[in-house]
N, C-alpha and C positions, 0 to 999 in steps of 0.2 A: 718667033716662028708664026704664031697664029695671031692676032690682035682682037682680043676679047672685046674693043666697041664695036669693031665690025658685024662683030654675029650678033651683036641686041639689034632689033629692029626699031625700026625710028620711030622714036616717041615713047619709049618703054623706060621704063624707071628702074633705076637698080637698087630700089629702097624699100622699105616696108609698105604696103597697101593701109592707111590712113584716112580718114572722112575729108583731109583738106585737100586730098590726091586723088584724080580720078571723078570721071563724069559720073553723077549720082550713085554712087557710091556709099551707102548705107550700113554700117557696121552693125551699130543695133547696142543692146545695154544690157542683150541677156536678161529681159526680164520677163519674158513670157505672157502669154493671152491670160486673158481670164475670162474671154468669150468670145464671144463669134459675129460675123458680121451678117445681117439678112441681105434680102435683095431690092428691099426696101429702102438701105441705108440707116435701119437701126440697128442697134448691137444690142445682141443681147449678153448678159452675165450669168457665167454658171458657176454658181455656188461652189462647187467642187474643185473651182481651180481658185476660189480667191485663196490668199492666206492667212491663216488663223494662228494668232498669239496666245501662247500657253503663258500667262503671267502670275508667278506664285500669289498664296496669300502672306502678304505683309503687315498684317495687324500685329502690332505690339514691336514689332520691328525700331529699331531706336536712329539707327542713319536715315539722314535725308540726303535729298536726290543733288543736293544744292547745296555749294559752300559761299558762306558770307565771303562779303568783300570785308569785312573787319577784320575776318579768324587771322591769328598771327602768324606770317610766315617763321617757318623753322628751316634754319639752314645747319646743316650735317656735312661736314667731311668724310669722306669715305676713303681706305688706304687698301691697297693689296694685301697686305697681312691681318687685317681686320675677317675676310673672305679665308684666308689661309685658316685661321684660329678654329672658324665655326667648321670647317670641315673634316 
């Protein structure tokens, strides 16, 4: 009855809007300002939007951040009824 390429308009895409699609077209990465721009062409930083890392204290702590390339690999089997047993 109808033929749906007729009704898109020419040049229009029937796909997702993407950065490789589309005249300047800018998506963005969601990462938000952290300041503002003058009229001068510098930016300034407001403290209140950087982000600040809350990093426990780790003293005496026994893991480290890093595995040797020595440590021995362990290879384990794992079965459906192994899962069954524990539960």
């Amino acid at each position: 009855m109808f033929n749906i390429t007729k009704l898109i308009p020419r040049g229009a895409f029937r796909e997702p809007m993407i950065r490789k699609r589309g005249h300047n077209y800018y998506k963005g990465t969601r990462v938000g300002s952290t300041g503002s721009h003058t009229k001068h062409g510098q930016y300034i930083i407001d403290q209140s939007k950087v982000r600040k890392y809350v990093v426990p204290d780790l003293e005496g702590f026994e893991l480290t951040p890093y595995v040797s390339h020595r440590t021995p690999r362990i290879w384990q089997t794992c079965k459906a009824e192994d899962f069954l047993k524990s539960a």
